[in-house]
C-alpha positions as CSV (number, residue, x, y, z in Angstrom):
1,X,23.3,19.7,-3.3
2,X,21.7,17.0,-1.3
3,X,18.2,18.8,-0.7
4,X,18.2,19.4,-4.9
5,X,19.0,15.5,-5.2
6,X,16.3,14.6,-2.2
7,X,13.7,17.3,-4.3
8,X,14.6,15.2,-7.4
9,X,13.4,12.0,-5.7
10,X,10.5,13.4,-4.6
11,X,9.2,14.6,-8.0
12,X,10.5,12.1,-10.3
13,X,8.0,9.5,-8.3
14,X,5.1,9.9,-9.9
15,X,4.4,13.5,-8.5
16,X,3.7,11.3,-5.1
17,X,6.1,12.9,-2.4
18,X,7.9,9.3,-1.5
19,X,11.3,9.5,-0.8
20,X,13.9,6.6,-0.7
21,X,13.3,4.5,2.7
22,X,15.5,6.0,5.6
23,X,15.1,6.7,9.3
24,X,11.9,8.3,10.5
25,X,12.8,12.2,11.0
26,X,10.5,12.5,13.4
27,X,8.5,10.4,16.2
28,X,6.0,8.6,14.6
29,X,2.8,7.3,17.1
30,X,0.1,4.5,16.2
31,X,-2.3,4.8,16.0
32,X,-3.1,8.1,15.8
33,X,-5.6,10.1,18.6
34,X,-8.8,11.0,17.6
35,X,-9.4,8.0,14.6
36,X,-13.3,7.9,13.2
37,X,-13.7,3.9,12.5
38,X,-15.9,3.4,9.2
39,X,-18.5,0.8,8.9
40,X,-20.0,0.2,5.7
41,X,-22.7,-1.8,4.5
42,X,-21.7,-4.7,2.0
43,X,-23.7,-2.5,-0.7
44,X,-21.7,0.5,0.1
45,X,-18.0,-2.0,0.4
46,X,-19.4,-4.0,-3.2
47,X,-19.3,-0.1,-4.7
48,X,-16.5,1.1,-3.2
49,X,-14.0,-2.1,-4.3
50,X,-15.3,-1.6,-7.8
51,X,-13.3,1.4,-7.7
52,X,-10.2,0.0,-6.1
53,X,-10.4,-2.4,-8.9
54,X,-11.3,0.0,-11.7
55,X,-8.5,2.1,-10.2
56,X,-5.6,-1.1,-10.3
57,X,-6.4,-1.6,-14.1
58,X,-5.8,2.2,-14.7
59,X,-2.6,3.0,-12.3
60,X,-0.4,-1.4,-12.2
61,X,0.1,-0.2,-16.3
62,X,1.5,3.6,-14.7
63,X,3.4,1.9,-12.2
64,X,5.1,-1.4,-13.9
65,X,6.7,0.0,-17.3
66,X,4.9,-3.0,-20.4
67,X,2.0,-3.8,-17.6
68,X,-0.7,-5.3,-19.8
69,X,-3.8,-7.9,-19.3
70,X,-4.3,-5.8,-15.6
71,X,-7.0,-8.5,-13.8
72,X,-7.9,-7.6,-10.4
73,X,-8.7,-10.6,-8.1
74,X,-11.9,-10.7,-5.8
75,X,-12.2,-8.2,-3.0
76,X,-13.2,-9.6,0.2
77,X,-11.6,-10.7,3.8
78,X,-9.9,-13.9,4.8
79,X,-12.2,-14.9,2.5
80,X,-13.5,-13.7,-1.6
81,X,-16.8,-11.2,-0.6
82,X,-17.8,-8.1,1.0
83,X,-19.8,-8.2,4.2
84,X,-21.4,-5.3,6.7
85,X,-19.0,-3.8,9.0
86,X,-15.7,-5.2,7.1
87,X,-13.0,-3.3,8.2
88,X,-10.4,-4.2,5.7
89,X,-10.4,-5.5,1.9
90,X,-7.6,-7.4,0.1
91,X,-6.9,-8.6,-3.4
92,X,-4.3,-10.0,-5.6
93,X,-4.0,-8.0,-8.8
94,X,-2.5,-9.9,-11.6
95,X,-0.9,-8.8,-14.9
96,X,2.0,-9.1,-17.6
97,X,5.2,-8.0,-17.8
98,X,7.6,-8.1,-21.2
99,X,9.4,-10.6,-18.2
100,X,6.4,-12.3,-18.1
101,X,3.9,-12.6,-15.3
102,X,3.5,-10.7,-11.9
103,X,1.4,-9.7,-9.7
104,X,0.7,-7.6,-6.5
105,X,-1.4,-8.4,-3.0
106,X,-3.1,-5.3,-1.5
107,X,-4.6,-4.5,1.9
108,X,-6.7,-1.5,2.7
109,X,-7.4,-1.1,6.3
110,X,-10.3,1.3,7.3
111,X,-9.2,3.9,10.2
112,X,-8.5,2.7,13.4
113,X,-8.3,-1.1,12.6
114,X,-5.0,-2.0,11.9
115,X,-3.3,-1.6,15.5
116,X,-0.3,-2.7,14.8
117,X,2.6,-0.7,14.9
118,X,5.6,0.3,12.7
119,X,7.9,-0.8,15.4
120,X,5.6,-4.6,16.0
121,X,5.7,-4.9,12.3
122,X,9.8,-5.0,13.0
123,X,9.5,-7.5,15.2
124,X,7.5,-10.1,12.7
125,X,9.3,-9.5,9.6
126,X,13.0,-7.8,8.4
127,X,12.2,-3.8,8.1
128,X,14.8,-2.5,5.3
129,X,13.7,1.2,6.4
130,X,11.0,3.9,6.9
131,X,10.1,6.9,4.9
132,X,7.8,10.1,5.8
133,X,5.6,11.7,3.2
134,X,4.9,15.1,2.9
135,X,1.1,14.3,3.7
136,X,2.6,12.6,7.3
137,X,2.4,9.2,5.9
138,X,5.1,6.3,7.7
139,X,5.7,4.2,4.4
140,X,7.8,1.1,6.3
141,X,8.9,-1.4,3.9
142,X,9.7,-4.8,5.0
143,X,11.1,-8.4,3.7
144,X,10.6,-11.7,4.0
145,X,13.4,-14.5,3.8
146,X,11.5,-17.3,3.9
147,X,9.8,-19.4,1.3
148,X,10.0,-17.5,-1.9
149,X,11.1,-14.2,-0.2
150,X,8.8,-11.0,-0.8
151,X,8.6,-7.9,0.1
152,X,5.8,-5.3,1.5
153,X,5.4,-1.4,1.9
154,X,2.7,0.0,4.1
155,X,1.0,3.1,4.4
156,X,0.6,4.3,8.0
157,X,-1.9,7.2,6.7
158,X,-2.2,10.5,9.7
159,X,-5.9,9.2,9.0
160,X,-5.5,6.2,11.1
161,X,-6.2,3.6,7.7
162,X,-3.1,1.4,6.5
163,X,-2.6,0.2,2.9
164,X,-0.1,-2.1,2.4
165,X,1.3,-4.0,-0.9
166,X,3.2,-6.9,-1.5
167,X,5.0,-9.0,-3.8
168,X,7.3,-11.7,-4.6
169,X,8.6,-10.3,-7.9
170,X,12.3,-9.1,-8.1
171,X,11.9,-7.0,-10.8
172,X,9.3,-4.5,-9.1
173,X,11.1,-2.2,-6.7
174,X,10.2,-1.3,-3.2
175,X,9.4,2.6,-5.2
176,X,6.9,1.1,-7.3
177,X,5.2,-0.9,-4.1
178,X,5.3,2.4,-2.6
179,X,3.4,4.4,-5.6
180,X,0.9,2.0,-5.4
181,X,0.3,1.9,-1.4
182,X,0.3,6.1,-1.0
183,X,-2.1,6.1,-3.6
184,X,-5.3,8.0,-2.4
185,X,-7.8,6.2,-3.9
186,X,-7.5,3.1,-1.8
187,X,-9.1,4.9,1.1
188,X,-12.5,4.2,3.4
189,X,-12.9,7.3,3.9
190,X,-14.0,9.0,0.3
């Protein structure tokens, strides 16, 4: 009964293969051997976040059930742009809810940047549990007390790159978070 129920998870998310966070089932290193870092060109990174952003308007309104007015923020660094050699984008996403306004912050990490690991990330913020895909993915979701509290899933991808999204809002749940972060099309490497 409890691999039908765990099966049921897995395909009513989205067809992603996310389960509900729990312990790691297996051991889990990072980063991976073997990564291929990507550098870009800020022509190359300009195209590629026009994706990321064509693909937030198409999948926040999939994700967030009455998502409307889907306005992707900037791309860039610390800082709104795209430069050579960037090895990570951000962006807050904004849009509406029937509960009114949200939004989310995403990170994409190219291969091999993002050295952190799973276990370091519990040591910064409050894990609430760990999740393996069925593509080898760590999906660690965190939480933050502090301030206005928020809470962050990242994608620890076999390919070395992390995604990670966040928000503040109490009415998304850590699932949705984690549709958006295993979502292929936030990659470097396409």
């Amino acid at each position: 009964m409890t691999a039908v129920l765990v099966l049921a998870a897995l395909v009513g998310f989205g067809g992603a293969a996310v389960a509900a966070p729990s312990a790691p089932s297996a051991p889990f290193t990072w980063p991976p051997a073997d990564i291929t870092p990507v550098y870009e060109t800020a022509e190359q990174l300009t195209a590629r976040v026009a994706g990321f952003s064509a693909r937030e308007v198409e999948l926040v309104p999939q994700v967030v059930r009455g998502a409307t007015d889907v306005r992707p923020g900037v791309w860039g660094h610390e800082a709104a742009g795209v430069f050579d050699g960037l090895q990570y984008v951000d962006n807050f996403v904004d849009f509406t809810t029937p509960r009114g306004p949200a939004n989310f912050f995403i990170q994409i990490h190219a291969p091999g940047f993002f050295t952190t690991t799973p276990a370091q990330m519990c040591e910064l913020t409050t894990c609430t549990g760990s999740t393996r895909t069925a593509s080898g993915d760590l999906l660690l979701f965190t939480e933050y007390t502090a301030g206005s509290g928020g809470r962050t899933v990242y994608d620890f991808r076999p390919n070395g790159e992390v995604v990670y999204v966040s928000t503040s809002y109490a009415t998304v749940s850590n699932r949705q978070l984690a549709r958006l972060a295993t979502d292929r099309a936030f990659t470097f490497t396409s």
